[in-house]
Each structure stands twice: as C-alpha cells, then as structure tokens.
N, C-alpha and C positions, 0 to 999 in steps of 0.2 A: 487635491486628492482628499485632502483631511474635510474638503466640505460634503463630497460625494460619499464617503464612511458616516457623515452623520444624518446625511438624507436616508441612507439605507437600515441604518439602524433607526433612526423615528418610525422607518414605515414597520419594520421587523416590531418594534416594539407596539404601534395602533395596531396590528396584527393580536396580538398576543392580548392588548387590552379590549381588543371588540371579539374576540376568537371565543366559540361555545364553550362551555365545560362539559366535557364526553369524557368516558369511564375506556379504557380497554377493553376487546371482545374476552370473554372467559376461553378457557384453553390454551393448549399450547401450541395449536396446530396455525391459531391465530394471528397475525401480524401486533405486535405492539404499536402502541403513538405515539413511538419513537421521533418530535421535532415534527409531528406533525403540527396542520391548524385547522381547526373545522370550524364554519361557521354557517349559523340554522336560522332565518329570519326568524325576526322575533323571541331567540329564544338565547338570551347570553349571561344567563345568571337562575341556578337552581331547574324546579320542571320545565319541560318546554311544553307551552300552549299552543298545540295546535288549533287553529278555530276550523270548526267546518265549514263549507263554503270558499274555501281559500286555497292558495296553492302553499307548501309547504318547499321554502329551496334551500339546497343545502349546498357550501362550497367547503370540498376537503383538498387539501394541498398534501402530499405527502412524497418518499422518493421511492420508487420501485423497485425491489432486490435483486430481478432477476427478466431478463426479455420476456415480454408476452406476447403470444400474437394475437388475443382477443382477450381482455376483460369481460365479465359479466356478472351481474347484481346479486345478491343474495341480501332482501330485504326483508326483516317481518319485525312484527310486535309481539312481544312476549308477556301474555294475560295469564296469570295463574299458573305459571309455568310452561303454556303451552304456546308453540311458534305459532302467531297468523301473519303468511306471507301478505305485502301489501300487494293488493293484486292492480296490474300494470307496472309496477314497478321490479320485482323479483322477477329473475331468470333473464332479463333482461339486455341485451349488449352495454355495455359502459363505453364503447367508443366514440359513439357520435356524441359525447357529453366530456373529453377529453380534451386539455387546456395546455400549454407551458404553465410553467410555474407561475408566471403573471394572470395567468385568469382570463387572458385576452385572445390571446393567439392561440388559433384552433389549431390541433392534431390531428393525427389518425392513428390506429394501429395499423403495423405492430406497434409497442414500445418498448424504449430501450432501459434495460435496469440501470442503477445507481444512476440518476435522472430524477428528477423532482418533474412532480404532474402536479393540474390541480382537475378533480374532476367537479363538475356544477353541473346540476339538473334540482328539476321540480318536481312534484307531483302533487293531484289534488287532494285536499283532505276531505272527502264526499260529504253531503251530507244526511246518506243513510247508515256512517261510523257509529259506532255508540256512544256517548262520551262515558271516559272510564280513563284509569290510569296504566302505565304500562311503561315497560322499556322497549325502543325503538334498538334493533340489531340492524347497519348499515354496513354490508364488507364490500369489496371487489376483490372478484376472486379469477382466477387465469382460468379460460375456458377448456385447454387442454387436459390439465392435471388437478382443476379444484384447488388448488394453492390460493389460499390467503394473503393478498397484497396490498390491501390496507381494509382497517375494518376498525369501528366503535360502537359503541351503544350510549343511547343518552334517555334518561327518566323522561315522558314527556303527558299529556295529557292532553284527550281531545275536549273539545270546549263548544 
C-alpha cells in the first residue's frame, strides 16, 4: 500500500513540476484554480511562446462543481484591453475534447459535478496572427446558464 501512495504522489508532484504557471480569471463570476493543473506545450515558466505555424495544446485537469449537460469554450486574447476571440476555437463545444482525470479515457457529456475531468485540445497558431504580446483567457463554461466551470489566463506571446 505504502508503495502505491508513493507512486501517486511522485506522479502528483512531476504534475505540479511540469504544470504552466496560469493566473486566475479576473471576476467573481469566474471559477478559481482551486487544485487545478494546466499544462501548454512549450510554455512552463514565465510568457508563453506561441510560434506561428504550429499548433498550440493545452491540457487542464480540474473537478466540476456542478452537472453540465454541455461545456463550451470561451476563448480570446486580451491586446490593449480589448477581447479577440480566437477564431475556431471560442464558442466552441468542449465535449468531444473531454478526458477522466487521466487524460486518456475519453468522455462525453453530460458530466457529473464534484468529478475531476481533464480537458486537452489544440489549436493552430496561424500564420497571419500578429506577433505582439497579450493575455490568453481560456474558461469552459456550461452551455445552459454561462456558468463558469473552469477558467485561467496566462501572459503569452506570438513569435
């Protein structure tokens, strides 16, 4: 028993050591990252480099507060104060990109609250983006009532 506690905890902790540094969404309408883990290829310490020409994936693990019967994206970059949704990626369903907490085994909705999910997708980072700096807003938000069910922002720049 005492060996399977420490297999779990090594993997919890390369979690936490390979895991992005993301900020909370501003507000309070927004879910906190409460025990959440996000992780953004190439991006685990300070801005995140987006290059253009590449895809951009992100894997968020978080637990759900409440049943949904559809997730759906609310994605944009914030330049000067002003939102630009990433287009293909906002408004988007977040089901068919829904995991277990392993990252492996696929879901569906509905899902069930106090549940840990992980959700993983990509998107391209084109190359007619501007390169310029910015904070990237990432939420899922429940498609019936806009409720906030997990959400962060991270500094990142396109390159």
């Amino acid at each position: 028993m005492h060996f399977i506690n420490l297999i779990f905890y090594s993997i919890c902790l390369f979690l936490v050591v390979d895991a992005t540094k993301v900020n909370p969404c501003p507000g309070k309408s927004s879910k906190q990252l409460t025990n959440d883990v996000v992780e953004i290829n190439n991006c685990n310490k300070g801005v995140c480099k987006l290059r253009r020409k590449t895809r951009a994936e992100i894997k968020h693990i978080f637990t759900l507060d409440n049943d949904v019967d559809e997730l759906v994206t609310n994605v944009f970059a914030r330049v000067l104060e002003l939102p630009l949704p990433f287009v293909g990626v906002d408004g988007k369903s977040a089901c068919k990109s829904m995991f277990e907490e392993d990252c492996t085994t696929k879901v569906s909705c509905p899902l069930k609250g106090g549940k840990r999910y992980c959700y993983k997708n990509s998107f391209p980072i084109e190359e007619f983006y501007p390169k310029l700096s910015m904070d990237v807003h990432y939420e899922l938000k429940s498609k019936r009532d806009g409720k906030s069910e997990a959400c962060f922002e991270v500094p990142a720049k396109i390159v």
